[in-house]
N, C-alpha and C positions, 0 to 999 in steps of 0.2 A: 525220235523222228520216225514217221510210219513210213511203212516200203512205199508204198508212191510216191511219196514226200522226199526219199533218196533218188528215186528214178529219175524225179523231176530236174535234182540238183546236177545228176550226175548225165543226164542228156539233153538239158538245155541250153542252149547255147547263142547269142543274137551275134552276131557280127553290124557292126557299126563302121559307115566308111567316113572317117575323118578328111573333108574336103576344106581346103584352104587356096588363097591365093598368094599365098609365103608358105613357108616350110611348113608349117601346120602342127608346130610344136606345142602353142597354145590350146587350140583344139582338141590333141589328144590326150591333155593333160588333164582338160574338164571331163574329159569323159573317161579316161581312166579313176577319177577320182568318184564319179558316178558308179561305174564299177565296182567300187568296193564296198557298195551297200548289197549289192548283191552276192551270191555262192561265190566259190571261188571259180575262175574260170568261166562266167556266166557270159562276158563280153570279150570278144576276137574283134581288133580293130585293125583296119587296110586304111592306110594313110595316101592320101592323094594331094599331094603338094603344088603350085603352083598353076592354079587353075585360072587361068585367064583370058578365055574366050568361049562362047558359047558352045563351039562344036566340043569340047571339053564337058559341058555343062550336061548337053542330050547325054556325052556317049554312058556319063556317072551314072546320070538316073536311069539309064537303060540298062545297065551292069548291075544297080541296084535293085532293081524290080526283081532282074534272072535272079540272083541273091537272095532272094528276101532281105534288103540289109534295110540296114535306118541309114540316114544321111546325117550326119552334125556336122555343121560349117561355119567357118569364121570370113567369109569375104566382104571385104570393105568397100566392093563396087554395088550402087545400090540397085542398078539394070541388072546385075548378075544373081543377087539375093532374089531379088521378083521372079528372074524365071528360073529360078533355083526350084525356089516353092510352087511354082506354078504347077511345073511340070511333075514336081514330085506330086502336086496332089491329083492333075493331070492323071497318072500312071499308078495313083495308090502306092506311093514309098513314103514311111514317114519321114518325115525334115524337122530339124530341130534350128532354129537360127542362133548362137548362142553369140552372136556379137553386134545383130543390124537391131535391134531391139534396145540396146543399149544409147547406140548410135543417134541413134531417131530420137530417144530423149535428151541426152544430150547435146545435140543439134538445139533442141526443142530450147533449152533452156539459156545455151551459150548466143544463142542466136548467130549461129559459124554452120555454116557445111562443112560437112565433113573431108576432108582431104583428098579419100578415097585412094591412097598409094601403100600400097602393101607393103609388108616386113621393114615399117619404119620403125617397130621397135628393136630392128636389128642393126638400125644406123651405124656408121664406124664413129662415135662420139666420144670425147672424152672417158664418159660411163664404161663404156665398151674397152676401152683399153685400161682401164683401172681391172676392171673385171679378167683379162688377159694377165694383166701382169701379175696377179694376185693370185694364179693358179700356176701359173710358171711358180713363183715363189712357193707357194706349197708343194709343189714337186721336188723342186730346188735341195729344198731341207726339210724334206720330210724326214724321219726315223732317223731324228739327229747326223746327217748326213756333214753339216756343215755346222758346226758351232756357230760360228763368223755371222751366221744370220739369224740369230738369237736375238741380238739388239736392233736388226730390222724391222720385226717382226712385230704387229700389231696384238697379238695372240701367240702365245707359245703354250701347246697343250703336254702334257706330262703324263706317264702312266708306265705300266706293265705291257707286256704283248695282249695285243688280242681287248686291247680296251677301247677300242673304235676311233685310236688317234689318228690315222690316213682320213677314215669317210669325213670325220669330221673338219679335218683341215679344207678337205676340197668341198666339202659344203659350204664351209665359211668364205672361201675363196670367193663362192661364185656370189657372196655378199660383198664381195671386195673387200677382203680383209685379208691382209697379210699376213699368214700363218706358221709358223715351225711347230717340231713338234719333236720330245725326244723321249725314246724308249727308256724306263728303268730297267735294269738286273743289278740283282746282290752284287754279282764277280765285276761289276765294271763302273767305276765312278763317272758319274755325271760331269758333263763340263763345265769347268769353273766362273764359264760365262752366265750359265744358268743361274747364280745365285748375287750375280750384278745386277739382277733386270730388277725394274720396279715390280713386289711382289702382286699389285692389279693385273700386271700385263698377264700373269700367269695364273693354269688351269693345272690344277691336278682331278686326273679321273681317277674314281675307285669303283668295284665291282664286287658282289657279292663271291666269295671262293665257290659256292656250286654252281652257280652260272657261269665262270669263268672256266672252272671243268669244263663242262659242255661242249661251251663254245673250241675250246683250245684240242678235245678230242677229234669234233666234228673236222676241225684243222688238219689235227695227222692223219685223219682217216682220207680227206681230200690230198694229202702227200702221199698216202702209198705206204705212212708209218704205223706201226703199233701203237694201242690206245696207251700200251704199258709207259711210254716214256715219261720221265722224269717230268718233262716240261706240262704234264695233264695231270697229275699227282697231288692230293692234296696239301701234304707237309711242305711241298714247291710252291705249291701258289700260298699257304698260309705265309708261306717266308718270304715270299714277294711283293706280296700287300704291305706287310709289316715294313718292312724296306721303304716302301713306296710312299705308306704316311709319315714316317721318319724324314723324308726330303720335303714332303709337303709342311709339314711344322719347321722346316728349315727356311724352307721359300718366305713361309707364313700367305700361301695362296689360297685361295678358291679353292675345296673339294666339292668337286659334283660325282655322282654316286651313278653311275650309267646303267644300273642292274634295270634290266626290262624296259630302257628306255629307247625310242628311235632316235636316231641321228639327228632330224628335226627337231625334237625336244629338245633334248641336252646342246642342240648347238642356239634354241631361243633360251636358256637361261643363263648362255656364257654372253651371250650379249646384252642382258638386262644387267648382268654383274659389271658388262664394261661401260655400260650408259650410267649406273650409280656412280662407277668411280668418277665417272667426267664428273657427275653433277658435286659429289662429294669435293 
């Protein structure tokens, strides 16, 4: 990379104001995900929630201009989209609409107007409380907390420390899935419930020993501990792995292999594993 070329990276910066007329959680998800084609750091986004009357509308674009910011908006009112962009081209701010485009086709095709009532995907609906209760339950029995809810549990993931058993329950959670999940170690046997379940329902994680270094150093170093400990040692994690597929040939489960992979990954091939066994 040529020195401009770093300058560039390292002082450019846009700010994008995420305007919605609901929380605006959709919004800054699109655009955070835009962001990641660029540097790191390249987008600072100001969330502006619940935008539901024009004096609202001016004061944005007016805040935008002094900014220089971009505008991305998700409003569902279609008066409000109109002089959203109006004004934004009015005053030279760009506007991005990332939801009345949609809208208007679909309109176009269902032959339905649009509703136009915001954060109706955040309805109190059946969905919504499945989603609730499936992250209470992951919290519940997380890090083998409660045996007891082993055989509740739609998903029970399995591993060592540090093998991304937490993220991954509460991601699945917010698929509504009901999740446990229990730590292995050498010195502490597993609960004897764990080897009642039907072996589909369970996940063993495994990880490469040098990544799990890493990760497990990086760990005590965020406690305040020496990297020296036992617990970040290679002969320690060779003997905990080893441990940990010796339960897994017990179970006769699912090893997925988490080395380099996100939470999102590895939590989309524990659910294609649970959608064969339905179909199976």
């Amino acid at each position: 990379m040529s020195r401009s070329e770093e300058e560039i990276e390292l002082t450019t910066k846009q700010l994008v104001f995420v305007v919605s007329d609901s929380v605006g959680e959709t919004c800054e998800l699109v655009v955070r995900a835009a962001s990641i084609q660029f540097h790191e750091n390249a987008i600072e986004t100001l969330r502006i929630p619940f935008v539901e009357d024009e004096q609202t509308i001016i004061d944005v674009v007016t805040q935008a201009k002094a900014q220089q910011a971009i505008i991305a908006f998700t409003l569902v009112n279609e008066e409000h989209r109109a002089l959203l962009m109006r004004l934004g081209k009015a005053h030279q701010v760009k506007t991005v609409d990332l939801l009345g485009d949609l809208l208007d086709v679909l309109s176009s095709q269902l032959k339905e107007a649009p509703r136009e009532k915001p954060g109706l995907i955040y309805r109190l609906d059946d969905d919504y409380f499945r989603k609730i209760e499936a992250m209470e339950f992951a919290v519940k029995y997380d890090d083998g907390r409660d045996p007891r809810g082993l055989k509740k549990a739609d998903i029970v993931l399995v591993g060592v420390s540090r093998t991304s058993k937490t993220p991954l329950s509460q991601y699945l959670a917010l698929k509504r899935y009901k999740v446990a999940n229990v730590p292995l170690v050498p010195e502490s046997r597993p609960p004897e419930e764990l080897f009642d379940l039907p072996a589909e329902r369970c996940v063993g994680l495994i990880i490469s020993p040098e990544k799990l270094i890493s990760i497990r150093m990086e760990r005590l170093k965020s406690l305040g501990l020496k990297p020296e400990a036992d617990y970040a040692q290679l002969e320690r994690i060779n003997r905990e792995l080893e441990y940990a597929r010796g339960i897994y040939e017990r179970i006769g489960c699912d090893v997925i292999d988490v080395t380099n992979k996100a939470v999102e990954e590895t939590a989309g091939i524990i659910l294609r594993h649970l959608e064969q066994s339905k179909d199976d």
